[in-house]
C-alpha positions in Angstrom: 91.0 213.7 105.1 93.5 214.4 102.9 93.9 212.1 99.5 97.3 211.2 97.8 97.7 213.2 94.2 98.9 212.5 91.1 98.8 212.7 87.2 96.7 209.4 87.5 94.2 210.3 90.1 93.9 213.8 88.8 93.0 212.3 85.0 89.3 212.0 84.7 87.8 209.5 82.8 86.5 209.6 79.5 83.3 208.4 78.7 84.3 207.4 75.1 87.2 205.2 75.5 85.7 201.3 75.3 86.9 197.7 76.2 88.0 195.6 72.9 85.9 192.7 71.7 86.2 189.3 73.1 88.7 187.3 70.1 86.4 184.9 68.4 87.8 181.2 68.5 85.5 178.9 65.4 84.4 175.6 66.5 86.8 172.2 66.4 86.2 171.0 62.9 83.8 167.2 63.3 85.8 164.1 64.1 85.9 162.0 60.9 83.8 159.1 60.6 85.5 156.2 60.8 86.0 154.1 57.7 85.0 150.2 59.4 81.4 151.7 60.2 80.2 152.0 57.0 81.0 148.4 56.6 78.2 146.2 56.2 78.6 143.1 58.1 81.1 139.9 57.1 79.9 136.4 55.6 81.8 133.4 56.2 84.2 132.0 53.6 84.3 128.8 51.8 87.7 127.7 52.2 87.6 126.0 49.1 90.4 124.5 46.7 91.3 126.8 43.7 92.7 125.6 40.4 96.0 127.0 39.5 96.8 129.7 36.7 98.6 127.3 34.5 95.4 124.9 34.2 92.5 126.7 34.7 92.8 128.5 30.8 92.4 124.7 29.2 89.1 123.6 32.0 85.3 123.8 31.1 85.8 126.9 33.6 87.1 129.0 30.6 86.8 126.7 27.6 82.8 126.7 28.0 81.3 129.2 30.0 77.9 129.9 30.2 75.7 132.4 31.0 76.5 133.5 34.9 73.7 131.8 37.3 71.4 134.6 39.0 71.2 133.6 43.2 69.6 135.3 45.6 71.8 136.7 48.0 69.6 138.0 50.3 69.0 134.5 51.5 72.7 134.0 51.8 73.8 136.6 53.7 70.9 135.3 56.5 72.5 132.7 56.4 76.0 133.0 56.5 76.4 136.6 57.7 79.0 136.6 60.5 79.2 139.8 63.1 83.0 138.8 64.2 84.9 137.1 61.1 87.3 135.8 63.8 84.5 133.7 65.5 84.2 130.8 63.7 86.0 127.7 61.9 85.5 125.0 60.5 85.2 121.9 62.9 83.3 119.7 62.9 88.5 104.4 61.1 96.8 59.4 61.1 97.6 56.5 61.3 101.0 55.7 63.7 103.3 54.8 60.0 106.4 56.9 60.4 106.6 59.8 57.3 109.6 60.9 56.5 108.0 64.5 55.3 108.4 67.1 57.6 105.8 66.7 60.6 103.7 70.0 59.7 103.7 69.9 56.2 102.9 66.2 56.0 100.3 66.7 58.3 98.5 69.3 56.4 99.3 67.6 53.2 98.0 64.2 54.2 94.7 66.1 54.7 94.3 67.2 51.0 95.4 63.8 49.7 92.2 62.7 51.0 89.8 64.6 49.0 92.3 64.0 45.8 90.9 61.7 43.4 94.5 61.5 41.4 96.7 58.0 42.5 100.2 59.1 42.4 101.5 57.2 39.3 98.2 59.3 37.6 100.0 62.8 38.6 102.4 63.1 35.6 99.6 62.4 32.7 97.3 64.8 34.7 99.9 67.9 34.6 99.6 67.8 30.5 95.8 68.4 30.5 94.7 72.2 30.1 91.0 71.6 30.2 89.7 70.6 33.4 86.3 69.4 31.4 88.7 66.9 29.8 90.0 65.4 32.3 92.1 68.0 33.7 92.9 69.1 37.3 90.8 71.5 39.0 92.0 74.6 39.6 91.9 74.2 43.4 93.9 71.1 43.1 96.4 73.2 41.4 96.5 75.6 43.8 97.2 73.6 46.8 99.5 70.5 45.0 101.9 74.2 44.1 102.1 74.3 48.1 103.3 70.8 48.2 105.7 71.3 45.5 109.4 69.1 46.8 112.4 71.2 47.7 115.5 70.6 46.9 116.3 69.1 50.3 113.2 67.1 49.6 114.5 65.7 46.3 117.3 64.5 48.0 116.0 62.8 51.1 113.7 60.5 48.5 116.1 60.0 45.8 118.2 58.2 48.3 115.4 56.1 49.8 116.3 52.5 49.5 113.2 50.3 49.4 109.5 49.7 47.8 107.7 52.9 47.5 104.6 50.9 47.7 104.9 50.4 51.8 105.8 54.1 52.2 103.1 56.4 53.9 100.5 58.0 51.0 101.9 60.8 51.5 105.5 59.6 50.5 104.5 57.8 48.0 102.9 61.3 46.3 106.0 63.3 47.6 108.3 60.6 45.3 106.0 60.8 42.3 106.2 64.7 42.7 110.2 64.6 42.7 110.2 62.8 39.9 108.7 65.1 37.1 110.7 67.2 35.8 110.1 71.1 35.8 107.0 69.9 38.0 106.9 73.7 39.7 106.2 75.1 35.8 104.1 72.8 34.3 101.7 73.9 37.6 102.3 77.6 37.5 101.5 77.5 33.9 98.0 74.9 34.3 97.1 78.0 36.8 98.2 81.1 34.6 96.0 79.4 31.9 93.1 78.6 34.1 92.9 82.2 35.6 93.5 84.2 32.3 90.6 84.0 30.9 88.8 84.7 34.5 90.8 87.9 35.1 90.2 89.2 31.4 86.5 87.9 32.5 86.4 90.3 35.2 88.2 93.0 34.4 86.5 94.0 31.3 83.8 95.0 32.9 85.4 96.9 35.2 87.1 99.0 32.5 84.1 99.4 30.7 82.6 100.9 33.6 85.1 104.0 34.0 84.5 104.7 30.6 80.9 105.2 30.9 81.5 107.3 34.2 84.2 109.4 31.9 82.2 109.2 29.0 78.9 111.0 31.5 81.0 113.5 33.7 82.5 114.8 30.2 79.2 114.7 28.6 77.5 116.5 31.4 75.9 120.1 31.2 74.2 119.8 34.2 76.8 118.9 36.2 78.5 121.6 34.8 75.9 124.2 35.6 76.1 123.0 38.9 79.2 123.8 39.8 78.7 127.4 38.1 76.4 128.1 40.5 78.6 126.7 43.7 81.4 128.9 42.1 78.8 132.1 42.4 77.5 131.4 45.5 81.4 130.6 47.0 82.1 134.1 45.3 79.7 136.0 46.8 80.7 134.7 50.1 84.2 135.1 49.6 83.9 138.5 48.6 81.7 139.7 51.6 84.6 138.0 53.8 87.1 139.9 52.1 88.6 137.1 49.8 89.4 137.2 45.9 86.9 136.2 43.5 87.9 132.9 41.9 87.7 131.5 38.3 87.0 127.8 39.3 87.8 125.2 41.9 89.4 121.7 42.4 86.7 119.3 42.1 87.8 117.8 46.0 86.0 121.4 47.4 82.8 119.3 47.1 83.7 117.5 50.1 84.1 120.3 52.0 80.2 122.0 51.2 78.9 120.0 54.9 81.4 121.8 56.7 80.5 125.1 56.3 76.8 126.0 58.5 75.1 128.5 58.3 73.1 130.4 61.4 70.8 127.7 61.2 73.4 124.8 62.1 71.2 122.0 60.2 71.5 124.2 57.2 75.0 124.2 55.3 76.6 125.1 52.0 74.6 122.0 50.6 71.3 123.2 51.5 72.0 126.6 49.9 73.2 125.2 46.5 69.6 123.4 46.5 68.1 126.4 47.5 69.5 128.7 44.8 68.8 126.0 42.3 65.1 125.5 43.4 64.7 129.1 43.3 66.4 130.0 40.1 66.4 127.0 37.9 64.3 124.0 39.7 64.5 121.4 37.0 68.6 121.5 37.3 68.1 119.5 41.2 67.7 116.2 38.8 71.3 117.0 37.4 72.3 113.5 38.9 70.2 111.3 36.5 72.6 112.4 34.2 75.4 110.6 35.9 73.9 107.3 36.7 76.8 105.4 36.7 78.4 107.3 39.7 75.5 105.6 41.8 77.8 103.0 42.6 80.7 103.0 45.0 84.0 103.5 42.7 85.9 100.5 42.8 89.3 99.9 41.3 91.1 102.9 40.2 91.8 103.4 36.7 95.8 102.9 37.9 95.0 99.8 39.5 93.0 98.2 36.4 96.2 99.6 34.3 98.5 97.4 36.0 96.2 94.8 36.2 96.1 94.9 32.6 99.9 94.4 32.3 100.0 91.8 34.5 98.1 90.1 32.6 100.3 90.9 29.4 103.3 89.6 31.5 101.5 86.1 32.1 101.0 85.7 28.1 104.3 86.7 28.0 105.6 84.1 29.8 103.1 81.5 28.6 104.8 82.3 25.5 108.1 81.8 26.7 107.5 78.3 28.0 105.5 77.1 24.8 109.5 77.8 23.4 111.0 75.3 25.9 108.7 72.2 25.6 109.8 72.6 21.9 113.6 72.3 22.9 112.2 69.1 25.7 110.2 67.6 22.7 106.6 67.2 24.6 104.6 67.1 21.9 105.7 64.2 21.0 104.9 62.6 24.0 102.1 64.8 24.9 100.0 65.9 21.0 97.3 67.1 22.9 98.8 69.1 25.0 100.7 71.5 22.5 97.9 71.6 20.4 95.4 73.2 23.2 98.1 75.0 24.7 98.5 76.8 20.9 94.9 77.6 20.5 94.7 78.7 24.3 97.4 81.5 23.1 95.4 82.5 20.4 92.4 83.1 22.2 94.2 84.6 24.8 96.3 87.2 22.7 92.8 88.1 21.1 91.2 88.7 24.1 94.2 90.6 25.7 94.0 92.6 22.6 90.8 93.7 23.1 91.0 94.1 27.0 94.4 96.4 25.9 92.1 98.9 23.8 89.7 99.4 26.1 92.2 99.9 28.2 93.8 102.6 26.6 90.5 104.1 25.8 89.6 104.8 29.6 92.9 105.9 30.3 92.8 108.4 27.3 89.3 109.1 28.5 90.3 110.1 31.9 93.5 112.2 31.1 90.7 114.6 29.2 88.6 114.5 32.4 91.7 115.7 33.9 92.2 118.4 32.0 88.4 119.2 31.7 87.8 120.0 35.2 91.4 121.6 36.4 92.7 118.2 37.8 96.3 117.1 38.7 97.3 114.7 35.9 98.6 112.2 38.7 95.3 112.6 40.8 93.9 108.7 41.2 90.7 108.5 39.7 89.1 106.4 42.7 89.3 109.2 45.4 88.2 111.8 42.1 85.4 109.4 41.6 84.5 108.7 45.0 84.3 112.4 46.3 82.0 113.0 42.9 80.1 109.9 44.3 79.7 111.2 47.8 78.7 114.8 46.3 75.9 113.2 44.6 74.3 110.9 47.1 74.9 113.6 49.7 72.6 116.3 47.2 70.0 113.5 46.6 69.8 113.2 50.3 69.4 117.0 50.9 66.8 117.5 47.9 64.8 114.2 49.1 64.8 115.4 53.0 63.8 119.5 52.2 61.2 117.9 49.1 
């Protein structure tokens, strides 16, 4: 067999010639570790409401800090830790004689007349008595005679009655008296301004003089103070974990909110851990609320309301004033001695009294505007929903301490 021939098949090979190397290719470099792993978990936030930048500089928050409260937050982040921060929120009101009175109102006034003790032709002397203890009306007899009082359509229909009075109905027979004294609609508005003066300075003294006790103790308060330092720490810590900003200090109203926000324990909220961090770190400050004793009580009227009660009150003088300078120009007292001269020593007590009323006055509101300013507060912000949510705070912690004591 014969094979084909040529320079390559005639070549033979030579054992020293070898194959190259294999190329060496290095290893992939490790995938990077991804940042949100070496997260620790989330807490929840408290959502709660911050003071602005233009007040918080003149607040207790700047003005008196103390020393930073110490919490555990070990015990807060069991509680409050959170694996998916977008898995929660916060959830959670007579006889058949005709009367020529209108039907209605002479039935209803017909009824009065019967418990008055005054005869008609007695009315006039009656209206120039202050005093009811000398001889005076009573003020409920005031009150309802100014519902009786004759219009002018009433005026006219008995001025042209032609006839005894004496066989009219009792009740037209009053009605005819009544159209016949002059200014009878001021002489009763002024009996009743006097009556209830003193009653409403009375009442509202008291009232006044309460607010400043509850300014005079939420100013005064250290405690109180100290509590809401540790609230702003443990809100801090929270928020930061949740990835908010620290804050400086918060609106007073965020106490309303410290129910709302549970913990993994759903009995357990914000409430029960600002007892907790205060039993653990400083136990003796869980009495704070002795210290404000007088917001043990419901807040009543606001410090507005008592304001304008307060001028009212200077507008009534002001017009019992007024009409002591018309009976001049009418010459009563010379009908009617006794009259001017207790209606002038009823304006002098009066004006004392409102004097005294007006500078208490001015002391709560003063008082409160520092309050204000003390704790980061809207100047406008009405001092019965400020009052009421510190109220609410406090009975709500006394609550909490007496049910985990």
């Amino acid at each position: 067999m014969s094979f084909p021939s040529g320079p390559e098949s005639q070549k033979p090979a030579s054992p020293d010639v070898k194959e190259p190397p294999p190329q060496f290719i290095p290893p992939p470099p490790p995938l990077p570790i991804k940042q949100n792993t070496l997260k620790k978990s989330r807490t929840k936030a408290f959502h709660w409401d911050l003071i602005g930048h233009e007040k918080i500089a003149k607040t207790f928050w700047v003005q008196e800090k103390s020393k930073k409260p110490e919490i555990n937050t070990s015990r807060l982040y069991e509680q409050f830790a959170v694996k998916d921060v977008g898995s929660f929120g916060t959830t959670d009101s007579s006889s058949s004689q005709h009367i020529m009175l209108n039907q209605k109102i002479a039935h209803n006034f017909n009824i009065f007349l019967k418990s008055f003790p005054v005869q008609p032709g007695e009315l006039k002397d009656k209206l120039f008595i202050i005093n009811e203890e000398d001889g005076g009306l009573s003020d409920e007899h005031i009150t309802s005679l100014r519902r009786y009082v004759p219009t002018v359509e009433d005026v006219e229909m008995y001025k042209s009655h032609k006839g005894p009075v004496s066989e009219l109905h009792v009740v037209d027979q009053y009605m005819m008296e009544m159209c016949n004294i002059s200014y009878l609609s001021t002489q009763l508005d002024l009996l009743l301004t006097l009556r209830e003066l003193p009653i409403s300075m009375k009442d509202l003294q008291p009232l006044i003089n309460q607010k400043i006790r509850m300014c005079k103790q939420l100013y005064n308060s250290r405690s109180f103070v100290f509590v809401l330092e540790y609230l702003l720490a443990i809100g801090n810590y929270l928020n930061e974990n949740a990835g908010k900003e620290k804050a400086k200090g918060f609106r007073l109203s965020s106490l309303t909110k410290l129910s709302q926000l549970r913990g993994r324990d759903k009995n357990f909220t914000l409430l029960h851990a600002l007892l907790e961090q205060i039993m653990l770190q400083e136990p003796g400050l869980a009495t704070f609320t002795q210290d404000l004793a007088e917001f043990e009580t419901v807040p009543g009227a606001s410090i507005k309301g008592l304001t304008a009660e307060v001028d009212v009150l200077k507008n009534e003088v002001q017009k019992v004033l007024h009409y002591r300078k018309t009976i001049r120009k009418r010459n009563i007292a010379a009908h009617h001695p006794n009259f001017t001269k207790d209606l002038k020593m009823a304006i002098e007590k009066y004006n004392l009294q409102l004097e005294s009323l007006t500078k208490t006055c001015e002391e709560m509101k003063k008082l409160y505007s520092v309050i204000l300013v003390k704790f980061g507060e809207p100047l406008d912000q009405d001092s019965q929903e400020l009052f009421g949510m510190i109220c609410q705070f406090l009975h709500d912690f006394q609550r909490v301490h007496a049910e985990t004591a």
